[in-house]
C-alpha positions as CSV (number, residue, x, y, z in Angstrom):
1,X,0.0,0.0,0.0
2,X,2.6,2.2,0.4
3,X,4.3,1.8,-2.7
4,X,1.7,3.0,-4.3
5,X,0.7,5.8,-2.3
6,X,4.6,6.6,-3.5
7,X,3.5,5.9,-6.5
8,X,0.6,8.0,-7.1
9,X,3.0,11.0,-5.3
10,X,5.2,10.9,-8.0
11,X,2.4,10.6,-10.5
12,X,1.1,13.6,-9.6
13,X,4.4,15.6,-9.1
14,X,5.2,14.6,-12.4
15,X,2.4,15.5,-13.9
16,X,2.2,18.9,-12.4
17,X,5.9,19.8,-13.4
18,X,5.5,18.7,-17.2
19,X,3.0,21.0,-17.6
20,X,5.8,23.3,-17.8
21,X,7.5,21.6,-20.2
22,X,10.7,21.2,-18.2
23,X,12.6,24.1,-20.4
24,X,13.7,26.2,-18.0
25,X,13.6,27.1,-14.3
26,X,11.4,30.0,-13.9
27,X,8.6,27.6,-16.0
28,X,9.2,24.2,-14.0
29,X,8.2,26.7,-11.0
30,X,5.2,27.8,-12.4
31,X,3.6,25.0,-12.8
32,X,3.6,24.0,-9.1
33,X,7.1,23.1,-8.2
34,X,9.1,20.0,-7.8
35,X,7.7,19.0,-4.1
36,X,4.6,16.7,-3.8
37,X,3.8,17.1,0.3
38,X,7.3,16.0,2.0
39,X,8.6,14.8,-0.3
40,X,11.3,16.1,-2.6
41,X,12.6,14.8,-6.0
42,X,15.3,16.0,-8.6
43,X,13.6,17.5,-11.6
44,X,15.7,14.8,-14.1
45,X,14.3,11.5,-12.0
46,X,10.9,12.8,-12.1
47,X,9.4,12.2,-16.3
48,X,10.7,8.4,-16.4
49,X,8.3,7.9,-13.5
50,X,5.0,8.1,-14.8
51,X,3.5,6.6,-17.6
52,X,0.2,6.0,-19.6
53,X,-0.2,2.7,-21.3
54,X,-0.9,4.1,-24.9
55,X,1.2,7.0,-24.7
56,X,0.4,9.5,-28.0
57,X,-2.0,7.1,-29.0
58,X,-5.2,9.0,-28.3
59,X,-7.4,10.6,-30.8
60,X,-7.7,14.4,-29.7
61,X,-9.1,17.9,-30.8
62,X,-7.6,20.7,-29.3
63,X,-9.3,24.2,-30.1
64,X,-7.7,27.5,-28.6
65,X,-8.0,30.6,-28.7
66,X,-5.2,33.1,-27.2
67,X,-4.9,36.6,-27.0
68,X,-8.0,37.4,-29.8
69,X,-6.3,34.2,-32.4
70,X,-7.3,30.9,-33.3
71,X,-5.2,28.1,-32.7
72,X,-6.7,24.1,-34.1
73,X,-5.2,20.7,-33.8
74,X,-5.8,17.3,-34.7
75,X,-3.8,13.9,-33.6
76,X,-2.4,11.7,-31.4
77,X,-1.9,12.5,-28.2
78,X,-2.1,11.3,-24.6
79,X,-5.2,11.8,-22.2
80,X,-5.0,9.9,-18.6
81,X,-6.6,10.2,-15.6
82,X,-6.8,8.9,-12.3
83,X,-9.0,9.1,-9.4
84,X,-6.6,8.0,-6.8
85,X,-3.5,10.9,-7.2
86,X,-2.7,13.5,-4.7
87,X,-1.3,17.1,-5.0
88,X,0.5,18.7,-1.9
89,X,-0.8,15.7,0.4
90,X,-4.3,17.0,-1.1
91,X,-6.1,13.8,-2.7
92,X,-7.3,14.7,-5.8
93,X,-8.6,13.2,-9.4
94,X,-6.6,14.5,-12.8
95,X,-6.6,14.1,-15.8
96,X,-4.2,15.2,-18.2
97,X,-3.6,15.5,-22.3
98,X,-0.1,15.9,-23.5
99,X,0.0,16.4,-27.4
100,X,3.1,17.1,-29.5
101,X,2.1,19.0,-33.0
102,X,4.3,17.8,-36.1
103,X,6.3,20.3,-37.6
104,X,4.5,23.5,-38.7
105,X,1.4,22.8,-36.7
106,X,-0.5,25.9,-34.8
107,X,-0.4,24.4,-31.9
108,X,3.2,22.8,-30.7
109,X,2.6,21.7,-27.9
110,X,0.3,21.3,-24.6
111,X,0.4,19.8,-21.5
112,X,-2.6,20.3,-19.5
113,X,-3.6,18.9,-16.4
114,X,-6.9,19.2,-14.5
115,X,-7.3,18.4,-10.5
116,X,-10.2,18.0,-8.8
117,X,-9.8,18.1,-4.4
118,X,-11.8,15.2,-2.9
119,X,-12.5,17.1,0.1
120,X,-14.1,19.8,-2.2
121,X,-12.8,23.2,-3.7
122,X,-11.9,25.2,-6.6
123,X,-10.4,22.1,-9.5
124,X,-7.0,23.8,-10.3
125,X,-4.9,23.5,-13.1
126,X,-1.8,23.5,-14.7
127,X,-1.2,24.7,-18.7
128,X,1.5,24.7,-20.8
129,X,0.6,25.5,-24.5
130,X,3.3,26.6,-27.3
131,X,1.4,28.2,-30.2
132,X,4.5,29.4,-32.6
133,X,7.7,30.4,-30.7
134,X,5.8,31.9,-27.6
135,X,4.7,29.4,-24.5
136,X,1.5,30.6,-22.5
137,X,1.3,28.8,-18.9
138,X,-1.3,28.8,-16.1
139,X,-1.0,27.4,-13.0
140,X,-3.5,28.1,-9.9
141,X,-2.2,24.5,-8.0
142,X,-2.3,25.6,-4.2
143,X,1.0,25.4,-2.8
144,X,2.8,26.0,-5.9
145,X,4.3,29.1,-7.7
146,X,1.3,30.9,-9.4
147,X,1.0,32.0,-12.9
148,X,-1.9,34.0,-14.4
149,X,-5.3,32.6,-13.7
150,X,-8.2,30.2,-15.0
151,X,-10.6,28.2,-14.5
152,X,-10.7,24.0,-15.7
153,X,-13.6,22.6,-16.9
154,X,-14.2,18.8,-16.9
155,X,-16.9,17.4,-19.5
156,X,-17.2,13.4,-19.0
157,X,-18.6,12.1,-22.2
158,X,-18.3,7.5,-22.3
159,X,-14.5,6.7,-22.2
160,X,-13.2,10.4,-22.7
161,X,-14.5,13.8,-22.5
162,X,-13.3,17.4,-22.7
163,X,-11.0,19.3,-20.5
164,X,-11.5,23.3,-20.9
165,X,-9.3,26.6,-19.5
166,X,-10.5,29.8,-19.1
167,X,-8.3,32.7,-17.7
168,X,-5.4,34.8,-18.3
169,X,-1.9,33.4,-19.4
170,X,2.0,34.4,-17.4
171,X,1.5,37.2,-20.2
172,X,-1.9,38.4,-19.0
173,X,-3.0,37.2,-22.4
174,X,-6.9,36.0,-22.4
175,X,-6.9,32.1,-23.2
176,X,-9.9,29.9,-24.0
177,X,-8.9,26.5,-24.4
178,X,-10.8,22.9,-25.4
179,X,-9.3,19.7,-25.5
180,X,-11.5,17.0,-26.7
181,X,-10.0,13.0,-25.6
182,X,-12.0,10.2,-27.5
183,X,-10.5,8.0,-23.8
184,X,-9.0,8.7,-20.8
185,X,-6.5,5.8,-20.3
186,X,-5.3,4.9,-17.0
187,X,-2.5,6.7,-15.1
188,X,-0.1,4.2,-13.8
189,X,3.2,4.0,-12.4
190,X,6.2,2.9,-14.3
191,X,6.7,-0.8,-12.7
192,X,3.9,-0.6,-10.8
């Protein structure tokens, strides 16, 4: 039992800290830091930790719209959720999509990630979306570093469903964002 409690920890650090897409410092904080309750863990152990069994192999739409433009993709992608994970010692459910865009594509990338406290309270999230050569992050995950504001939107619909942002980017840019996920697969721990 307790190696998975471990387990989901790290699941949900990890999945808080590659929203920011790991590039540099100031982002990795913004996205809620590299501490899950106690525990501490080095940045570089933390995204060989976690992973979905079909990683990119999820059907997705994502629609966005930042700063007055239109931003569309369609592809493969990964959308996982769990209703066991925990953020700051706070037991939560998540769900997450992670898409990489091919070369050219509006949107770059996105890694989005939804929580929803069991005990009640505000779902926060944590966004990372490259649209050309700029990156626009929101994170409002209590008791990690904030950037700009928004509210997540979870939409259930058989297997998958839609995860939606609303708010202001770290630019004070105004971003509406839809992700559609034909599944949510499972979030599991390497190994475990």
């Amino acid at each position: 039992m307790m190696r998975r409690g471990r387990s989901l920890s790290i699941a949900a650090w990890t999945l808080v800290a590659a929203c920011s897409g790991g590039r540099n410092e100031t982002s990795r904080s913004a996205s809620g830091g590299a501490e899950v309750g106690a525990e501490s863990l080095p940045p570089a152990a933390a995204p060989a930790q976690v992973q979905s069994p079909s990683r990119g192999t999820v059907p997705m739409k994502i629609a966005a719209k930042v700063a007055g433009k239109t931003y569309q993709a369609t592809g493969l992608g990964e959308c996982a959720a769990s209703g066991e994970a925990s953020i700051y010692e706070v037991p939560a459910t998540l769900w997450h999509a992670i898409y990489e865009g091919p070369d050219g594509s509006e949107i770059r990338r996105l890694n989005l990630t939804v929580w929803r406290p069991k005990a009640g309270g505000a779902d926060m999230v944590g966004l990372s979306l490259e649209t050309g050569e700029t990156t626009h992050q929101i994170a409002t995950v209590k008791g990690g570093a904030m950037a700009g504001s928004g509210a997540p939107g979870v939409r259930p619909a058989g297997k998958g469903g839609t995860l939606t942002v609303a708010g202001k980017d770290d630019h004070g840019d105004a971003i509406e964002l839809s992700v559609d996920c034909e599944r949510f697969d499972e979030v599991v721990a390497e190994g475990g």
